[in-house]
N, C-alpha and C positions, 0 to 999 in steps of 0.2 A: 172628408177623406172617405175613400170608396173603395171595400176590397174586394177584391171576387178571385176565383180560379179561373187558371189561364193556362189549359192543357191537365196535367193528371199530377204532375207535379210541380206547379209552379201558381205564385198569385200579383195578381196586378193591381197596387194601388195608386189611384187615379185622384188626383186635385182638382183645383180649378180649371175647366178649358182651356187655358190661354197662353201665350207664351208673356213670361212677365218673371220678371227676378225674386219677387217677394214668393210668388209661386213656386220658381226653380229652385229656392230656398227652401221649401218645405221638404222640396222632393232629395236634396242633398244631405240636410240634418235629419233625415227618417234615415239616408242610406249611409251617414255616419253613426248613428243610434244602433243601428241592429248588424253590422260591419263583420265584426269579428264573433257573432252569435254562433253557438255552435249548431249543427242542421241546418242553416244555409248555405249553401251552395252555390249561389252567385247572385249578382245583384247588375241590373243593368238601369242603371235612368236613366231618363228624357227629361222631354221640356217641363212635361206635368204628372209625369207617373215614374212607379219604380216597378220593374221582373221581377219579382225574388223567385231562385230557386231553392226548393224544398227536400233537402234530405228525408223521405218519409220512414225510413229504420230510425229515424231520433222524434220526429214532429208526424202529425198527421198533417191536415191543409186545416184542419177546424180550430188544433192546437198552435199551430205557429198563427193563425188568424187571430186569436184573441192576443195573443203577445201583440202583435203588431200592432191591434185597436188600440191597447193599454200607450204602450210608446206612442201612438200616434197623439194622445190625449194631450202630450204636454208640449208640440211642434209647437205651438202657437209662441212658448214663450224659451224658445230656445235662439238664443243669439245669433246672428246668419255667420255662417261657417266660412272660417277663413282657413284659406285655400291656396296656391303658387301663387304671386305678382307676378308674371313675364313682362317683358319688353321684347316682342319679336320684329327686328330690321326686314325693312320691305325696298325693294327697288322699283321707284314704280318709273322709272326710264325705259326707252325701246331697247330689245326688244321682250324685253318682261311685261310688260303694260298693254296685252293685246287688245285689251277692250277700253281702255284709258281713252282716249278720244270719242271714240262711238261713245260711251256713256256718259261722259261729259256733256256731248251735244244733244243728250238724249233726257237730261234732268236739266240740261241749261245753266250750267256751269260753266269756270273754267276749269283745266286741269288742275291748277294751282290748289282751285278754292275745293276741289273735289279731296284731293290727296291733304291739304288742309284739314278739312272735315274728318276724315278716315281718322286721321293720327292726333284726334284734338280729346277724344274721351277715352275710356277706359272699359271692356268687353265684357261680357261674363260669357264661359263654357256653359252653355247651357245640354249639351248633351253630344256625344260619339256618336256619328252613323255614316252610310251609304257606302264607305268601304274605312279598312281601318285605319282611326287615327286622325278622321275629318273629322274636326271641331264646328258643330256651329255656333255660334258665336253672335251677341248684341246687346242690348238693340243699337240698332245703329242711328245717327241723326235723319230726321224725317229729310231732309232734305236729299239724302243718300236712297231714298228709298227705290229700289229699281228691280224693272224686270227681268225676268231670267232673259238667256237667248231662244227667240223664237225657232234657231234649228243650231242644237247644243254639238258643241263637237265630239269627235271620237278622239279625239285623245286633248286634253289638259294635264300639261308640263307640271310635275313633281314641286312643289313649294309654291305655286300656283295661289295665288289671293284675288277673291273673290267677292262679290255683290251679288245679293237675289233678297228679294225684298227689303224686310229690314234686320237684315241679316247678314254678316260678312264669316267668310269661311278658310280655310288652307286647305288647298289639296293632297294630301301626306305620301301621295304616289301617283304616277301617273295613271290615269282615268276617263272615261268619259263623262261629260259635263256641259251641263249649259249656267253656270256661272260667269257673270261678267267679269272680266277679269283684269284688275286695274296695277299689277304688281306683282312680285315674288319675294321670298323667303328664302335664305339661301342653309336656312336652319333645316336638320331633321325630324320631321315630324313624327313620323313612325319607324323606327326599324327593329326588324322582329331580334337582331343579336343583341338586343340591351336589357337588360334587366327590367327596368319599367318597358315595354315596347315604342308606347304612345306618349310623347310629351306633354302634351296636354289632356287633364282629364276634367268631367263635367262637376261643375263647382270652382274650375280655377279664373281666374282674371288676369286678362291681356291687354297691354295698349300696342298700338303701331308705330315706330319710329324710322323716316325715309331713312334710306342712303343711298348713295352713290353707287355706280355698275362697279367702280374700283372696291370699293369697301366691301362689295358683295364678294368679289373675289378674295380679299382678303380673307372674309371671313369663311366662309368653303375651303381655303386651306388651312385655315386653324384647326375647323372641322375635322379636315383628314388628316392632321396631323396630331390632334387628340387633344390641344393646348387652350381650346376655344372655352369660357366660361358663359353659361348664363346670364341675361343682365337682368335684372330684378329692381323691383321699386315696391316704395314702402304705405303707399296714400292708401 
């Protein structure tokens, strides 16, 4: 574990290189460890590092540093942090499934065995970025493993599910993007009038489960009609 300052108020500690769960595990139970500390001021993780911001009228950067090495000391033998189960429904029928075909033929699949693969394991939030409320999410089966698009669009449709490496993603608004795009969500993934804004936060676990353009619909009026429930699994 590696800490250093990162601007005048703020310090970044950094793990292993790598994008890897045991690793995103560290970075999670460090940022449930020191959560409700009083003088921090926010905490942002990634795939292998955590922000902390620093109230310095309570800590300096030398004194919240040494707290942090102390908690850091005992990551190793702290249990991996459990976190939401979702089950987030995906349509990956036309015309949601813009890039379902194309990358099908592109990893030498079927669509079947593609949208198969998607919905056959279980995700980790590995960290929020690139606008609010994007999960990205994995690892995903090597078999799935794909390139971004060689010329990304300017807009990608709001609950948008996506491929780029080994990595699958939701678009929580409409955006620019070159994620491949094999399906949608007809869930909310960000909206700024809710109390938590972001459905998904880094540390939680998600599987895929298809449905149908009808159920999609269904479910989007649950949605707007306020009666729709989360589905949740226990493995």
């Amino acid at each position: 574990m590696k800490i250093q300052p990162f601007g005048d108020s703020c310090l970044l500690v950094s793990f292993e290189r790598e994008i890897s769960i045991t690793t995103n595990q560290k970075v999670i139970a460090l940022f449930k460890a020191i959560e409700f500390k009083k003088g921090i001021e926010f905490l942002i993780p990634a795939y292998n590092s955590l922000t902390i911001g620093i109230n310095q009228e309570i800590w300096s950067l030398h004194e919240a540093t040494i707290y942090i090495r102390e908690i850091g000391k005992d990551l190793e033998s702290i249990e991996p942090v459990g976190n939401n189960k979702y089950v987030i429904p995906v349509c990956y029928e036309s015309p949601f499934s813009l890039d379902l075909e194309e990358i099908s033929s592109i990893l030498d699949i079927s669509k079947e065995q593609l949208i198969e693969l998607h919905t056959s394991r279980n995700y980790r939030v590995f960290m929020l970025g690139f606008v609010a409320g994007f999960a990205y999410m994995g690892p995903l089966d090597v078999k799935l493993e794909s390139p971004r698009k060689s010329n990304p669009r300017l807009k990608v449709p709001s609950g948008s599910v996506g491929l780029a490496g080994l990595q699958t993603g939701i678009y929580p608004t409409e955006a620019p993007g070159g994620w491949q795009i094999i399906g949608r969500t007809p869930l909310e993934m960000f909206s700024p009038e809710r109390e938590a804004p972001t459905l998904l936060n880094a540390g939680d676990e998600i599987r895929f489960r298809a449905i149908s353009a009808d159920e999609y619909q269904i479910i989007k009026l649950k949605i707007e009609t306020g009666i729709f429930e989360m589905e949740v699994y226990d493995e």
